[in-house]
N, C-alpha and C positions, 0 to 999 in steps of 0.2 A: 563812251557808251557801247554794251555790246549791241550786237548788229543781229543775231537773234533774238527769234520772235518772242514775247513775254508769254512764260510758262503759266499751266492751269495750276498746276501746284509747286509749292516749294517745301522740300520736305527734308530737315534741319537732323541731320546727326551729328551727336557730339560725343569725343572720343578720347580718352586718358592711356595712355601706356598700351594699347591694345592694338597695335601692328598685324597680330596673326588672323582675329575676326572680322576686321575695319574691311577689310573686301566682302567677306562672306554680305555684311547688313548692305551697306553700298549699292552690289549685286541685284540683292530684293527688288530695293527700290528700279533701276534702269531696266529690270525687266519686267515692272510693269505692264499690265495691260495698257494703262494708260502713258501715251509716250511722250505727250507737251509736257514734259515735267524736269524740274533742277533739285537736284542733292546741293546742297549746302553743307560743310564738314566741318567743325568748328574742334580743333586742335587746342584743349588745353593744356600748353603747353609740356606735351609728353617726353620724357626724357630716354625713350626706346627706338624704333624705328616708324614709330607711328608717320612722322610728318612727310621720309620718304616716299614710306605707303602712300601716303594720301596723295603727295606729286605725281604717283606714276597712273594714280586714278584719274587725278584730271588730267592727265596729258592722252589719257586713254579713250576720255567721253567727253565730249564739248558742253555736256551736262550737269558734270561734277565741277562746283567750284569749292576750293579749299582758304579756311582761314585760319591764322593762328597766336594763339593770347601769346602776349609777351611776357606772362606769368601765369604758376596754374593759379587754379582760383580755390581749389581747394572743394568743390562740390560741381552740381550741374545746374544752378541759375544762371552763371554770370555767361558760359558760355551756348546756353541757350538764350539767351538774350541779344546774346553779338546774331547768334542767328536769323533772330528776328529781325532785327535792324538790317541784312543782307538781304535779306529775302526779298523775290522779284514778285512772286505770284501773289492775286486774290486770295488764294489759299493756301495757310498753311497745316503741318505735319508734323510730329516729333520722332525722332526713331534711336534710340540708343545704339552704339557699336556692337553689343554683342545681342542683338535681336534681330530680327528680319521682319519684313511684309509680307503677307500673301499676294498673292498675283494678282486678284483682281481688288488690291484694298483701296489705290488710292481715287480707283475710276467711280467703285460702287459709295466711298461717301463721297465723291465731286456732286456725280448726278445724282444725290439723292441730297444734297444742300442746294444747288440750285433747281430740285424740285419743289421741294418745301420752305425754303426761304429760311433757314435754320440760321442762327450766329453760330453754331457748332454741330456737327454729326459724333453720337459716339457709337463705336459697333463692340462686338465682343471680342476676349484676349483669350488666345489659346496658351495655357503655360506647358512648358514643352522641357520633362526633364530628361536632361543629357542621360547621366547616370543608367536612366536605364531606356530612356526612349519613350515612355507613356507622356499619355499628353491629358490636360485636364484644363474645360474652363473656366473662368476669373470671374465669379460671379454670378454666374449665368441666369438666376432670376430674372436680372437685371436687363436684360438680352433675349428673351424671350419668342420676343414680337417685334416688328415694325409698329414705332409709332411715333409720332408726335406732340412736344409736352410745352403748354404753352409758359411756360416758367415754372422756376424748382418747388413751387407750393402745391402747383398740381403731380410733382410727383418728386416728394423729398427726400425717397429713399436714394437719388443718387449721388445724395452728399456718397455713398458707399466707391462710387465709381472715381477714383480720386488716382487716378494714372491723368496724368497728360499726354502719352504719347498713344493711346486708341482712339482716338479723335481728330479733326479736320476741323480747324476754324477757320473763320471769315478773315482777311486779315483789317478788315476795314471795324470789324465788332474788336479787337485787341487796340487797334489805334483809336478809338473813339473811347475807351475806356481808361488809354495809357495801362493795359494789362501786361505788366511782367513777372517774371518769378522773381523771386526772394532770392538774395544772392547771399552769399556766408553763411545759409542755414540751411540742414540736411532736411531731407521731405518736403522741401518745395514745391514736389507737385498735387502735393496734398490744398497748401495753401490755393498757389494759382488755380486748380480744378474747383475749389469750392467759388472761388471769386465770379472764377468764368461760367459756375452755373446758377449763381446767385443773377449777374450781370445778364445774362442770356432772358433776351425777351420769348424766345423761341428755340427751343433744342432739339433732334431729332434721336432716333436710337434705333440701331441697325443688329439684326439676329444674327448675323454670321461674320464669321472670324475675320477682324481686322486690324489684327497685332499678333505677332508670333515672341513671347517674352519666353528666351532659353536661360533655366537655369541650370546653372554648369555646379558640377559637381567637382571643383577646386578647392579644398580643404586650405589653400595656400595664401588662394585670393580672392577671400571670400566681398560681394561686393556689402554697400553700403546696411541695405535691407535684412543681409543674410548674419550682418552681427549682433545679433540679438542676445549675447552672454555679454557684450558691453554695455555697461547700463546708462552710458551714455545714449545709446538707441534710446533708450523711455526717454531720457528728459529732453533729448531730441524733438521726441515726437511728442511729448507733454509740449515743447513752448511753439513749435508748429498749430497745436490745438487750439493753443491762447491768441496765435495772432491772427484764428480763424477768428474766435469770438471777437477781438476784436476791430477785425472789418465790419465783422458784421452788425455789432452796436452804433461804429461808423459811421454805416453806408446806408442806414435805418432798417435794418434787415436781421432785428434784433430776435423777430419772431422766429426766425428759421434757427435757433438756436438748439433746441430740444432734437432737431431733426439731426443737425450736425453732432451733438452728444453722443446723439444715439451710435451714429456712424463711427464716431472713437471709439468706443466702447462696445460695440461689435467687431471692429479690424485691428483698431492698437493695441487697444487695453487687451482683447483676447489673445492676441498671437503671444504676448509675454506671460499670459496666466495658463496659457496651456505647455507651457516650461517648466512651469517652477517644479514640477517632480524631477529634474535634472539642474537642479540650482544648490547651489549651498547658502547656508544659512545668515552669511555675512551678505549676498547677492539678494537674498529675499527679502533680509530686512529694509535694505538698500530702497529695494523695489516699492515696496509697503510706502515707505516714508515720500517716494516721490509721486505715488499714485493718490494718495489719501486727499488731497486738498480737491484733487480731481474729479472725485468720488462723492464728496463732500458738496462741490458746486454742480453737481451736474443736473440738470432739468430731471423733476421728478416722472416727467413721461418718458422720457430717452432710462430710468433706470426701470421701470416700470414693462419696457417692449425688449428687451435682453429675456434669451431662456433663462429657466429659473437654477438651473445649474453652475449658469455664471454670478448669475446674484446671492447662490450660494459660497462660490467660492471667493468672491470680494468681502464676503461679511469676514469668514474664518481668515482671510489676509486681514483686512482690518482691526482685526480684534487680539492678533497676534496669534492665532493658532496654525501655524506656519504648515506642521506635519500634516493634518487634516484640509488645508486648503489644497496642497500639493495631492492628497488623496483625491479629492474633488475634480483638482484639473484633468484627471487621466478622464473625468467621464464627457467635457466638455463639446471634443469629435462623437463622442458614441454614445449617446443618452442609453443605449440598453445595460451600459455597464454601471451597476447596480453598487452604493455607497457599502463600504464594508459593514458599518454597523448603522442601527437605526434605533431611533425610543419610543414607545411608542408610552401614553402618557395621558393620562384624564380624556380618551378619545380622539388624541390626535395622535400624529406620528412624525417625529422632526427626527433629520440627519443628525447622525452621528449617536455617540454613547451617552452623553452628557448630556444634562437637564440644562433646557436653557435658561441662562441666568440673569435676563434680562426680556422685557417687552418688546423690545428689538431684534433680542437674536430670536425671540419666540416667533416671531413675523418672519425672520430672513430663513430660519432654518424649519420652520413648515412645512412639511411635502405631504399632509394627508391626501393633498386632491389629489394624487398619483392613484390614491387608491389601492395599495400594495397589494392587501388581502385578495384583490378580485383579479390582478394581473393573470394572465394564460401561460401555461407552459412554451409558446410557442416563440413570445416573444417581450413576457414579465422580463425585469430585471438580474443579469446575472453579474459576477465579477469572479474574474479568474486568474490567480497570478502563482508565479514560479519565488512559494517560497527558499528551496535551494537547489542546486546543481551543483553536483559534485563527480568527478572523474570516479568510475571504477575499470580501470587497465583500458579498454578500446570501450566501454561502455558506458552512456553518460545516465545518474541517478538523478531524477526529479522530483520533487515534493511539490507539491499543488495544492495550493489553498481554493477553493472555491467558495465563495459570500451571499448566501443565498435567503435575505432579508423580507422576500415576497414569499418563501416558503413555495418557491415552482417544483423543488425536487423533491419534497416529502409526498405522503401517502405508498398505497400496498402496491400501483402500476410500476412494471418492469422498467428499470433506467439502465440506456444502453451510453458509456462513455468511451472513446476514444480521444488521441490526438492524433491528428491526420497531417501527413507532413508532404505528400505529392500535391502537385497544382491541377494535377490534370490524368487520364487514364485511371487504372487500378487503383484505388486508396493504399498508401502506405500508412498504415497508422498504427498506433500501440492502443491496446485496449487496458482499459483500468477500472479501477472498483472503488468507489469513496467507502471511506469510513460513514458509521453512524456519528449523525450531526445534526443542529440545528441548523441557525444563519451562518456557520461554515462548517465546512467538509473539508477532510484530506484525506490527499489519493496519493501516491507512491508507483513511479512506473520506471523500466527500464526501457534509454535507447537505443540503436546498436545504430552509429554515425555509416559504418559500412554498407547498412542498407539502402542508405541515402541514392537517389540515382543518380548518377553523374556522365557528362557527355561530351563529345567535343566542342561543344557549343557552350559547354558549362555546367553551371549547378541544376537540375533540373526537377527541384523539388520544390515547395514552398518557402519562399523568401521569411514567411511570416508562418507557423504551424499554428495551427488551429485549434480548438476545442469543440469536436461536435457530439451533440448530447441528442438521442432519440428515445421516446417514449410513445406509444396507442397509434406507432403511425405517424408522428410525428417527427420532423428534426430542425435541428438549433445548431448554428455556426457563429461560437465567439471568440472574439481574440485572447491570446494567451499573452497575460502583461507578464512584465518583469521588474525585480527591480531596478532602478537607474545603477546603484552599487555593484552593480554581479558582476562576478569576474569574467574574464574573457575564456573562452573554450578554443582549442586550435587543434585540430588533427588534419593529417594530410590524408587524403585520400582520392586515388586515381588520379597523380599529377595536376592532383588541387586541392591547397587550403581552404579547408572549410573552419569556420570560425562561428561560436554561438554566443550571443551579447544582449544586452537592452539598447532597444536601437532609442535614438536620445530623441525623436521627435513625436508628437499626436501623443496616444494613448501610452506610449513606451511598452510596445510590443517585443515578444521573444522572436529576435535576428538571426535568420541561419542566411552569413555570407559567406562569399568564395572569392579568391585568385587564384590566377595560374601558377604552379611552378615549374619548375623544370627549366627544358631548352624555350619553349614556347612564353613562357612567362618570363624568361632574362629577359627575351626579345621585345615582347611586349614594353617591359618595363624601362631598355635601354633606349627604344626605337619606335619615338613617336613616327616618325616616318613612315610605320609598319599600317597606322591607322586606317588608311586607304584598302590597304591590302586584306587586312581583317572584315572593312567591311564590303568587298569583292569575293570574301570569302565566305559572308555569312549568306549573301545573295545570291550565289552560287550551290550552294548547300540546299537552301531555302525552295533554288529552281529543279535542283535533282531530286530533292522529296515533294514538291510540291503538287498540286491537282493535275496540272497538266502535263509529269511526266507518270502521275497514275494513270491516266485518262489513256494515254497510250500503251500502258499494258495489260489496263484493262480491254482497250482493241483486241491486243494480240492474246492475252487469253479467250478470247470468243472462238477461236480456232478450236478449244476443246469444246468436249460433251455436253450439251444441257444437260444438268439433273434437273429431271425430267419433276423430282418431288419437293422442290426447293422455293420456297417462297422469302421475298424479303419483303418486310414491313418497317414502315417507318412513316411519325408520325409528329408533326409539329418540329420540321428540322432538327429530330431524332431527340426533340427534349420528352417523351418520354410513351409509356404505354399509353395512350388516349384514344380519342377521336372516333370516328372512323373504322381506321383500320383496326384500332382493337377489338369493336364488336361483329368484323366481318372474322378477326382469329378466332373470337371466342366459341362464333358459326360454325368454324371450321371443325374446331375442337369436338363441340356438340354431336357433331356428323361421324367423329373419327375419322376424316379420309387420310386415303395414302400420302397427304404433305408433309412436308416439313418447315417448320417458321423460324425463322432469322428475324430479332426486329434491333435496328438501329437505335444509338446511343449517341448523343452529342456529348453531354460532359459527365452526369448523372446515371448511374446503374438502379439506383435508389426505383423503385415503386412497380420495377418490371417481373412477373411472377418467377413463382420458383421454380426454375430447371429453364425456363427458355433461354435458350442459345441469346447472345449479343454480342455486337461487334462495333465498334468507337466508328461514328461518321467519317467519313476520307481515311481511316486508317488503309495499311496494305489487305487487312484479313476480308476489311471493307468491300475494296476493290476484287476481291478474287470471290466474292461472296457476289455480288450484283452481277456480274462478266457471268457468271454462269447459273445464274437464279431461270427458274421458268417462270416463276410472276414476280414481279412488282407491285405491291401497292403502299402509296403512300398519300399525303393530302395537300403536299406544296411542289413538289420537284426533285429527282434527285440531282445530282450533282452533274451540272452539264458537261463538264468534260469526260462522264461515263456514258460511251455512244453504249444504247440498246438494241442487241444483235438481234435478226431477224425472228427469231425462235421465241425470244421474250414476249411475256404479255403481259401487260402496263396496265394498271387500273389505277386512276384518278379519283380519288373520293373530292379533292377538294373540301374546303373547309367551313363553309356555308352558302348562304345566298349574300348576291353582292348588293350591297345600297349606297354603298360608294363606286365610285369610275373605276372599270380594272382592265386590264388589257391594252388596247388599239385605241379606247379611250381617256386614255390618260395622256396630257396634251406630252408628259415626258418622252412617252414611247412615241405617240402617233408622229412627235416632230425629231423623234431620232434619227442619226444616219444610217444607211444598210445595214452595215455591221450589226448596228446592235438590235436592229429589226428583225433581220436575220436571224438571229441565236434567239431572239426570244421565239418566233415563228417554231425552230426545230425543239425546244421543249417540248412545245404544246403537240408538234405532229407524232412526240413519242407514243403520246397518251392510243392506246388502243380500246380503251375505253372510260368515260366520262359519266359521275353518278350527277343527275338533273334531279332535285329534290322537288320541282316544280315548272311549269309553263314558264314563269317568269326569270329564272335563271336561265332557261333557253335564249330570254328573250334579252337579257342583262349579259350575263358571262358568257354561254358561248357563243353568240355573237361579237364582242369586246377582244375576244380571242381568235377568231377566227377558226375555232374547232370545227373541222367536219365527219370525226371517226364518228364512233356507238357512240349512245349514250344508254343510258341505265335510266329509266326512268321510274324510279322506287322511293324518292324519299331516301332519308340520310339515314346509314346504319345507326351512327351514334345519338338519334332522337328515339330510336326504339322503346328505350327505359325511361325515359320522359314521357312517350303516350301512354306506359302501361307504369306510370309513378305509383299508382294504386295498387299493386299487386305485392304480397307480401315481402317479397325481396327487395323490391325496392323503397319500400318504408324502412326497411332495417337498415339499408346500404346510409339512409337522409339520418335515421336515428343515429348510427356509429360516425359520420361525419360531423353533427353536429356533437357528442360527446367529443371529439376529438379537438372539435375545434374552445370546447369549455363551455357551450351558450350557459348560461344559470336558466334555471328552471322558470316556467313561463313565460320568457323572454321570447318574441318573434325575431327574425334572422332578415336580415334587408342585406342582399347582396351587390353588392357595386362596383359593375365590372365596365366601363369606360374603354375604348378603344384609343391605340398610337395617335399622336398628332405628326403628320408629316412635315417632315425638317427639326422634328422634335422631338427626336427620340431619344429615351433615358435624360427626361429632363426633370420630369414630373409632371409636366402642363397638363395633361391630360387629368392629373386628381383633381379637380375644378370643383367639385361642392368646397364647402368649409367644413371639415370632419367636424371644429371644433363647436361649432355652430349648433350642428345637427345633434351633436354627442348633448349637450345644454338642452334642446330641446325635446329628444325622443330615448335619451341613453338608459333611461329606466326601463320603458317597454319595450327595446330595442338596442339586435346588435347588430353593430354593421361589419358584415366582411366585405373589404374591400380585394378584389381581385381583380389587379391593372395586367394591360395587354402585357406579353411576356418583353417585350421591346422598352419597357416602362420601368423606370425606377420608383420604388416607395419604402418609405421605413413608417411604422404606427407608433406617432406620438407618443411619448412615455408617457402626459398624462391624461392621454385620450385611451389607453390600453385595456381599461376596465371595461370598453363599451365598445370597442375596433379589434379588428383581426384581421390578420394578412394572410391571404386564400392561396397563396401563390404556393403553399408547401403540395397543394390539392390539382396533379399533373391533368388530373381527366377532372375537366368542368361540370360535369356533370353530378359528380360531388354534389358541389355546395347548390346548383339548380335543384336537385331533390331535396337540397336540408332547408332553403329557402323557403319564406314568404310571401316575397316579393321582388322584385326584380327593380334596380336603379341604373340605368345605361344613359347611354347617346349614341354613337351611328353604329355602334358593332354590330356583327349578324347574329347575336348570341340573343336578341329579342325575337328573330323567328324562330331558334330552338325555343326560346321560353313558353312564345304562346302555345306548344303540346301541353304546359301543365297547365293550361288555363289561370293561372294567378296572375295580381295588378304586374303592369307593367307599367313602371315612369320614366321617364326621359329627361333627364338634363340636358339640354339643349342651349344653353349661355351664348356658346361661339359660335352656333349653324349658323350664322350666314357668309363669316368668314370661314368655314369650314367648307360650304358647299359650292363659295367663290374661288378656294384654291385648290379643291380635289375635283369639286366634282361629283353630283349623286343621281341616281337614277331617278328618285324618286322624291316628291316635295315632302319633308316628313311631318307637316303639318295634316297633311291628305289620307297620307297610312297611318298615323299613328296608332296603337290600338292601348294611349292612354296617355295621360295630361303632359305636355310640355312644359318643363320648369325651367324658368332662367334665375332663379335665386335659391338659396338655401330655406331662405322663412318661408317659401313658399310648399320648398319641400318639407317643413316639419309641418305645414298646415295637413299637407292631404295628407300624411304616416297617419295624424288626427286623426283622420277618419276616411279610413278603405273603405270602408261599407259603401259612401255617397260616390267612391270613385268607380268603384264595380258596377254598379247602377246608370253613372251617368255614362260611363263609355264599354258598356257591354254590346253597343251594334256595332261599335266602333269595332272592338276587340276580333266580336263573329267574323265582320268581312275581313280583319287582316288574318286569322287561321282558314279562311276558305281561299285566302287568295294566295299565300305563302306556304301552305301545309295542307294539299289536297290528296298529298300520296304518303301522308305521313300517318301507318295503321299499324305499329309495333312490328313490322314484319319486316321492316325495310331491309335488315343482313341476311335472311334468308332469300330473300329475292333476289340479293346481289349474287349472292354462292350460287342462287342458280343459275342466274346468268351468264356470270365473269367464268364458273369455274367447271358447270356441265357438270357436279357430280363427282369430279375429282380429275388428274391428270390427262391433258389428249395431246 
């Protein structure tokens, strides 16, 4: 027996031929936050240097213990199994060789299974591609929130969650069950996962990353998952499926059947349908004949809750229309890429050219609810592919098919096309012309590969070039497919092959890649050894351009001249003209004074007027622009490591009033170390002057902050054309936005702009009504532009598009507040801007109380509200019903929040500030 103490966890990695990562995963684990802990290493039999490895690791940690099969087994049950039999701790872990743990994984599910008494914790998987470094969650619906699920019926979408290694069991819930994996059969964790959350009386689910799953980009050794041109993988994971159903007939858990369907045919069945445009016809048929019986048993709710784009494309697999399914699959990542052709037919409108010939395919290939006719310019259906490429001497020739079945591109308005081929700065792009066309267009352009930019650091254009199309103000960014066929393109250029291809995965987009050649790419290529040093060197690169070796010459140019006429603006960390600062430029403009205005750009040139100077956020021109500006104004912060020389003067617009905790009270800041106490402290002392739209932001933000400069006490420039909405420019400004945005004639505009959920950013969480819901109940006399925080990700339903619009192309908010009706929020401060136009205001309010228990709010918003709090969608289409009774019943409500939030707000607010901040022009 050993004579150490019994570990809190034991956490079981098993490892085949893999010698050179086996440290790397290992590592993970012993550096834990938590340190009562044993690795377990379960060696099937590797015929490499693997089992060395593994000696010199436990002779290195009295934590690592090593075992080894005296045969391989051929998969990972059997030696995950010997692990479990090893294992000392109450709890155990999975962890593969070539993955890692985060730091704090195995502590945050210990104590959160002996908080809640869980038979298993599962938390989120960060997947982490080598190849280029980005990283992407596994799920992430799923992961959310913190919560507790008292068995899989209260919450059975996580048959989806079917990894065994981002979770923490009980080990006493796996022996009382006799819970193991399936040995001689691939996807095993498929099976065990569904067992273990069928079995689980109690499950927990943790929102933050507790699995780091690296996929390597080895074309050599490719693992088990990543062979999906063997069609072995389907029937793999076909009799994996069967002997889910059959536990679960079993074990009388015959019910959860439909749930588990559903979860095949969301994860298996789709990853192999979103191929077949890169399959051959001996592989499809293959495919067809093994998925059919499948398809054929599967619960009619599980085929029923799949988007209708996959249920299109199983019909045209099943019916043998091989060409057209494979058509189909490119659209199944990108619901806006639009079916080449469509019928439209006695009133309805079904995919593809052909009449359907059957009751069945009439039903499967239906898409009128899409609506086609009504879709928006902005974000209807397109498709765009390279029908050919052809060399001319250093110049590549493209023919581009465009499909345009919704009719977005017709009519007399100007269409502006490009393909844009930079990722970032200046657009590189070719401009093109379509022919006259119906449901498709061809365009003809030439590229020249020399323009391409290129660095020491590599390629540094778009991996993937784009197609963006802009019209009335508007613009559209979609992928440019390819065929899977197209030949390869190769030129050298600046001591790197550049190569142009159909990249074989997702939609099968047009690939511009690269390597090195030369001395630097022999090197590369002879001398893994080099790896370290490359990336020593790309860290090194990264710290000599980075902020903080600007930050110090932006110091040292303070030594020259103020210009004395030089203003920098910048607005919504440089995402665009807005806010604020634009109606104090606009002031400025008005006045004609001696200034000059610089306004900052993060990624986007787009929507800032014509002739004003701009300069890329952190660039060098940046930096020598701020260092010697006389003002500053902007509404969040510039860049802290640009110290502002004496001479400068700072103006603050800040970006509303706060109703959430900001500053000193937010328990992150208030219980930070110095350090970063500190640095927040010297932002705020840059500020020379602070615009107070109100008593009560005095009494909120600068207190929270601890500001003691000026304050401006005027009201916010950017509400000015919100109190004077009535005055004829500003009707026309609400009329041209709403043309822009398509409303159809007599339709009301309900705009819904929802604020970040913190810890959840770019998740979605924040869109909390049911679009689809609402769209059923009010989408006739109503359309909803939804306009999420910029922090926020959203795409608009393909078949909710008829009656939804995505506000985000609309950089200054005030847009669509003038083109509005009405207002739908939750905590944002974009409800004190609203109430200037006096229109309803509602509130979705579902999560305040988990919202106001983790951030934090000044105020109860039950108290201020100045209109009905909703926590459900039917509640919301009850009152759209009827505004009249809601204006009525909470119009004292409404008075006291514009007397109490908007006392200084009287159209004048940017002239007040120009008097203030600016005296009239330079001093």
């Amino acid at each position: 027996m050993s004579s150490r103490p019994r570990p809190d966890v034991s956490v079981i990695v098993i490892v085949y031929n893999d010698a050179e990562r086996l440290p790397r995963a290992v590592r993970s684990v012993l550096a834990q936050s938590l340190r009562n802990l044993e690795v377990v290493v379960v060696d099937d039999c590797s015929t490499d240097d693997t089992f060395t490895t593994l000696r010199i690791l436990t002779e290195s940690d009295p934590r690592v213990r090593g075992l080894r099969l005296p045969a391989n087994s051929g998969g990972c049950g059997t030696p995950r199994n010997a692990g479990i039999e090893a294992a000392r701790a109450p709890y155990l872990m999975f962890l593969d060789s070539d993955d890692q743990l985060p730091y704090h994984a195995c502590k945050s599910l210990l104590l959160t299974a002996e908080r809640t008494g869980a038979d298993l914790v599962a938390g989120a998987v960060t997947r982490l591609f080598e190849r280029t470094g980005g990283t992407a969650l596994w799920y992430p619906e799923l992961f959310a929130e913190s919560r507790v699920v008292e068995g899989i019926r209260q919450a059975p979408e996580y048959f989806l969650d079917h990894l065994s290694t981002n979770k923490l069991y009980r080990a006493g819930f796996l022996a009382r069950h006799g819970l193991r994996f399936a040995e001689r059969v691939h996807y095993e964790d498929q099976l065990f996962s569904a067992q273990a959350y069928t079995l689980a009386r109690r499950f927990a689910v943790v929102p933050w990353p507790v699995y780091t799953w690296r996929l390597a980009d080895d074309p050599d050794t490719p693992s088990i998952t990543s062979r999906r041109d063997d069609i072995r993988n389907v029937t793999d994971r076909i009799a994996v499926s069967r002997l889910t159903d059959a536990f679960l007939e079993e074990s009388g858990n015959a019910d959860l059947r439909p749930a588990k369907d559903t979860a095949f045919l969301r994860h298996d069945l789709r990853l192999h349908l979103g191929d077949l445009p890169f399959r051959d016809r001996r592989w499809t048929e293959e495919f067809a004949a093994a998925v059919a019986p499948c398809l054929a048993e599967a619960a009619p709710e599980a085929l029923a809750a799949i988007p209708h784009e996959q249920r299109i494309c199983q019909y045209l697999l099943s019916a043998g229309r091989y060409e057209e399914a494979a058509e189909c699959a490119r659209t199944l990542d990108r619901p806006r890429i639009a079916p080449r052709r469509v019928l439209r037919q006695a009133g309805r409108t079904y995919w593809g050219a052909t009449a359907p010939e059957s009751a069945r395919a009439a039903d499967e290939l239906d898409i009128t609810g899409w609506r086609l006719d009504e879709q928006p310019f902005a974000t209807g259906p397109l498709r765009h592919e390279v029908a050919s490429l052809t060399p001319e001497g250093p110049l590549l020739r493209l023919t581009l098919h465009t499909y345009d079945p919704a009719g977005l591109l017709a009519g007399p308005a100007a269409l502006r096309a490009e393909l844009r081929i930079t990722a970032a700065g200046p657009p590189l792009a070719v401009r093109f012309c379509y022919a006259p066309g119906s449901e498709l267009r061809t365009a003809e352009l030439l590229l020249d590969p020399r323009r391409i930019p290129t660095g020491l650091k590599g390629f540094r254009g778009r991996r993937h070039p784009v197609i963006v199309l802009e019209r009335q103000g508007l613009s559209r960014t979609d992928p440019l497919l390819a065929p899977a066929e197209l030949p390869v393109f190769s030129a050298r250029l600046n001591g790197q092959l550049l190569r142009v291809r159909c990249e074989r995965t997702g939609a099968g987009r047009l690939e511009f890649d690269w390597e090195r050649t030369g001395v630097l790419g022999c090197a590369e290529a002879a001398a893994p050894s080099l790896e370290p040093v490359r990336h020593r060197f790309q860290r090194l690169t990264r710290r000599v351009t980075g902020l903080r070796a600007k930050g110090l010459v932006c110091h040292e140019l303070g030594r020259l001249p103020i210009d004395e006429h030089l203003v920098v603006f910048e607005a919504l960390e440089g995402r665009g003209y807005a806010d604020s600062p634009r109606y104090i430029h606009e002031e400025l403009l008005r006045r004609d004074l001696p200034l000059r205005a610089v306004w900052s750009y993060a990624d986007s040139r787009e929507g800032y007027p014509e002739g004003v100077p701009l300069v890329r956020r952190g660039s060098w021109e940046y930096v020598r622009t701020v260092a010697r500006a006389r003002y500053w104004v902007d509404t969040h912060g510039f860049p802290m490591p640009f110290p502002k020389r004496p001479g400068t003067r700072y103006l603050q617009t800040w970006h509303g009033q706060a109703f959430k905790h900001m500053g000193y009270d937010v328990p992150e800041l208030r219980l930070a170390g110095p350090g970063r106490r500190r640095r927040h402290q010297i932002m705020v002392d840059r500020w020379d002057a602070l615009i107070a739209p109100n008593p009560e932001f005095e009494r909120t933000f600068v207190r929270a902050n601890e500001y003691t400069g000026e304050l401006l006490r005027t009201g916010l420039p950017r509400n000015d054309v919100l109190v004077r909405w009535n005055e004829p420019e500003q009707r026309r400004r609400a009329a041209v936005t709403r043309e822009r945005l398509q409303i159809p004639q007599g339709r009301q505009v309900l705009l819904y702009a929802p604020t970040f959920r913190d810890g959840a950013r770019s998740s979605g969480e924040s869109i909390r009504v049911d679009l689809a819901e609402l769209v059923r109940g009010v989408g006739e006399e109503w359309t909803v532009v939804v306009r999420p925080h910029y922090y926020e990700r959203f795409t608009v339903p393909r078949e909710l598009g008829h009656a939804v619009r995505d506000g985000r192309e609309f950089t200054d908010l005030n847009d669509l507040l003038l083109a509005s009706d009405a207002l739908l929020t939750d905590y944002s401060s974009v409800m004190f801007d609203y109430a200037n136009l006096g229109r309803p205001i509602l509130l979705y309010a579902d999560d305040y109380q988990h919202y106001r228990s983790s951030r934090g709010t000044y105020y109860d918003l039950a108290e201020i509200a100045p209109g009905p709090l909703l926590a459900d969608t039917g509640h919301l289409v009850a009152v759209l019903g009827d505004l009249a009774a809601v204006r009525e019943e909470w119009a004292g409500a409404y008075e006291r929040f514009q007397a109490r939030f908007n006392p200084l707000e009287t159209g004048r607010s940017s002239k007040s500030v120009v008097d203030l901040f600016f005296e009239g022009g330079p001093r």
